[in-house]
C-alpha positions in Angstrom: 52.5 58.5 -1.8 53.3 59.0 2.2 50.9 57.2 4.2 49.6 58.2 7.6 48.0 56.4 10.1 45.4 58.5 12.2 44.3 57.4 15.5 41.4 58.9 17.1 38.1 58.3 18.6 36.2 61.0 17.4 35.4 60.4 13.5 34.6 63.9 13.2 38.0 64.1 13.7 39.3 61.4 11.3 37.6 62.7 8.9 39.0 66.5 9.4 42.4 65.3 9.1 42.3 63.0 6.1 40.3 66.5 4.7 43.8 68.2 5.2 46.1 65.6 4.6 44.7 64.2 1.2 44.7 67.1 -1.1 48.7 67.5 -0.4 49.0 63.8 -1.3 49.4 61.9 1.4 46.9 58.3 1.9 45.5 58.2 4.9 44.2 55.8 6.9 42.1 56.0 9.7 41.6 54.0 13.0 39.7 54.3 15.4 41.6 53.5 18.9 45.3 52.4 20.3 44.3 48.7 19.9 43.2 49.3 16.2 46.7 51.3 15.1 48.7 48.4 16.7 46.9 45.9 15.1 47.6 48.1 12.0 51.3 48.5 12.4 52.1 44.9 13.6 51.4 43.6 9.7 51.5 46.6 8.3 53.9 49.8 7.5 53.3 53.6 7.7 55.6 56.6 7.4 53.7 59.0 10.0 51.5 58.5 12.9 48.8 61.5 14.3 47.6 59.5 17.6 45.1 61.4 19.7 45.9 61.6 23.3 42.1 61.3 24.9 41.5 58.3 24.1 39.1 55.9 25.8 40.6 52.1 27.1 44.0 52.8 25.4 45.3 56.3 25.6 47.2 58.2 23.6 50.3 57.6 26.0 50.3 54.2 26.2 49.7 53.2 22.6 52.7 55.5 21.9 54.9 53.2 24.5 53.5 50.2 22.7 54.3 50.9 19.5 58.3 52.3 20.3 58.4 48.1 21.7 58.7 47.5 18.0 58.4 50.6 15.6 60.7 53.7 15.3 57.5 55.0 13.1 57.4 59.5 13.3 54.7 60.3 15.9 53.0 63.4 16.1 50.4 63.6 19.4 47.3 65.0 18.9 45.9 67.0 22.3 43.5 69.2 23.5 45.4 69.9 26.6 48.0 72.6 26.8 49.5 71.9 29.9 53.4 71.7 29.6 53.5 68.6 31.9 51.3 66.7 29.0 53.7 67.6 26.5 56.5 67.0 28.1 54.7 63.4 28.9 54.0 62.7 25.3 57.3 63.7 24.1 59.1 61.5 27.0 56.8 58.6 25.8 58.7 58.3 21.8 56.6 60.7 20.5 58.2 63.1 17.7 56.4 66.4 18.4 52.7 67.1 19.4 49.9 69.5 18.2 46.8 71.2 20.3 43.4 71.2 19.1 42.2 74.0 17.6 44.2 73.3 14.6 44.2 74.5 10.9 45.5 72.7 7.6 48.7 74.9 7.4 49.7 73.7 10.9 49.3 70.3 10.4 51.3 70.6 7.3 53.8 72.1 8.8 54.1 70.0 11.4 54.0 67.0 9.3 57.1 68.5 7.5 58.9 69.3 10.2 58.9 65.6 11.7 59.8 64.5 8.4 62.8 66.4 7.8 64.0 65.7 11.8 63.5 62.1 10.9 65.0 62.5 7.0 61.7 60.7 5.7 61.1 63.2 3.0 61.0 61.7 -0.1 64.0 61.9 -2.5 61.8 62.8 -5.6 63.3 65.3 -8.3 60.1 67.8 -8.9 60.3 69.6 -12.1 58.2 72.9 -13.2 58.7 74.4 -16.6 62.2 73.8 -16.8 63.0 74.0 -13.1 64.4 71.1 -11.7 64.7 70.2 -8.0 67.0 67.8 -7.3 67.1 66.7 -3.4 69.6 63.8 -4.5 72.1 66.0 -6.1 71.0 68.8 -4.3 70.8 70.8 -6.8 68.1 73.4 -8.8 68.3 73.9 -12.2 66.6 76.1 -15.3 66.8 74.6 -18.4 69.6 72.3 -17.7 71.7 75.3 -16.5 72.6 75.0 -12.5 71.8 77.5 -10.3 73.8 77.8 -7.1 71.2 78.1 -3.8 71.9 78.3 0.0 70.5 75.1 1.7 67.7 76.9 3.1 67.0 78.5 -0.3 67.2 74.9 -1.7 64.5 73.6 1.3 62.3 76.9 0.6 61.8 75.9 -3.3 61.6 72.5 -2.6 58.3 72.6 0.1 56.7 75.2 -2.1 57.3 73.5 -5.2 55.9 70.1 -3.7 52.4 72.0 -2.4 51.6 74.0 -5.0 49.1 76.7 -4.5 49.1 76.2 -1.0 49.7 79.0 1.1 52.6 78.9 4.0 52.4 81.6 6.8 56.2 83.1 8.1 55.7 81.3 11.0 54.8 77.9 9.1 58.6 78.4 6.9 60.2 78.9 9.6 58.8 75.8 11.3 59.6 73.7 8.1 62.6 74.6 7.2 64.3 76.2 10.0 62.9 73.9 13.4 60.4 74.3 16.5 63.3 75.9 18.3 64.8 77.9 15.7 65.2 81.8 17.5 64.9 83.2 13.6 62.7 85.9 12.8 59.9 86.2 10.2 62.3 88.5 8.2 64.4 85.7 7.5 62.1 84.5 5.3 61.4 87.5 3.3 64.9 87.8 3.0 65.5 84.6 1.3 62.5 84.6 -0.8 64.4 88.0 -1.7 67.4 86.1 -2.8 65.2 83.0 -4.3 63.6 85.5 -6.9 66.9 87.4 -7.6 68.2 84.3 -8.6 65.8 82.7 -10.7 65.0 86.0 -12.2 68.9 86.1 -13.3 68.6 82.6 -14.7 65.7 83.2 -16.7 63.1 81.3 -15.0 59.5 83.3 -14.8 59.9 83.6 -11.5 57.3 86.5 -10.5 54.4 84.9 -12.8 55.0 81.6 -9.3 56.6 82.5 -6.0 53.9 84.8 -5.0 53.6 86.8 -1.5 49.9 86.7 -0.2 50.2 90.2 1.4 50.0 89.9 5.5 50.1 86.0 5.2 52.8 84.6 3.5 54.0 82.7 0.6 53.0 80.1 -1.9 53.8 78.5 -5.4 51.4 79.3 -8.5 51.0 76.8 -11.0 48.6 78.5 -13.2 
């Protein structure tokens, strides 16, 4: 299990994120200023950081300096201020990427993921489902012990929906995954590959239609049941 450090001063907010973060399995642990995470992370390890930028005594800016004196550790700003000039700060100060409050679980998520793959933290775990297997060492998907050949992106599509089951991804929250903040690709993309995703399965054998299932006007998501 991933383990994430959040760092603000508003419990409200602590406890909003560890609300989104624990179903999809990550352990979260909360803290409640820049003094308290460094503390934390000089005896102690973490895969993610969400450090809030408002902050009182130790802002969000400076506790990011102070922890790239000794820690490479993904950091992901959390701001209510929009202004390109404070983003641009953040990122210049180690941070990894940033997110503005109002935020919803999804966006988290995806931004979560995003760092993760940028930083090649994701876990190398081989996820199987009724015969599928999804093999990030190999890189390779299978039915029934009987390969079946994916694009990359395919492979990264089945993988992020097959580790959050039931969850729903918008367009915009695949792209971000899978194809990067900056990406210029269009929400099409996705439906194309899902397209080819269920083409191929379905020609393997694998039950594909009763799983990969569009949420009309949304996006997509796994079904287990």
């Amino acid at each position: 299990m991933r383990k994430i450090l959040i760092v603000d001063d508003e419990e409200r907010m602590r406890n909003l994120i560890s609300l989104y973060l624990s179903p999809a399995g990550f352990d979260c642990v909360p803290v409640s200023s820049g003094a308290e995470a460094l503390e934390y992370l000089s005896k102690k390890s973490c895969e993610l950081v969400i450090l809030d930028v408002m902050m009182p005594d130790l802002d969000g800016w400076e506790t990011c300096r102070k922890i790239r004196e000794f820690s490479d550790v993904p950091i992901i700003m959390l701001t209510a201020r929009t202004d390109k000039t404070d983003v641009v700060k953040g990122l210049s100060t180690g941070a990894d990427d940033y997110i503005t409050k109002p935020f919803d679980s999804g966006e988290l998520l995806a931004r979560i993921e995003a760092v993760f793959r940028r930083t090649k933290m994701n876990e190398d775990t081989t996820l199987n489902f009724n015969g599928l297997s999804w093999n990030p060492d190999s890189y390779s998907l299978s039915y029934t012990d009987k390969p079946i050949q994916v694009t990359p992106k395919e492979f990264s599509l089945i993988g992020l929906l097959l580790k959050y089951p039931n969850r729903v991804f918008t367009r915009e929250q695949l792209l971000t995954i899978i194809w990067g903040l900056e990406a210029g690709t269009e929400d099409r993309t996705i439906d194309s590959h899902i397209r080819n995703i269920r083409d191929k399965l379905r020609n393997a054998g694998f039950p594909i239609d009763d799983h990969l299932i569009t949420v009309w006007g949304v996006g997509y998501k796994w079904e287990n049941e």
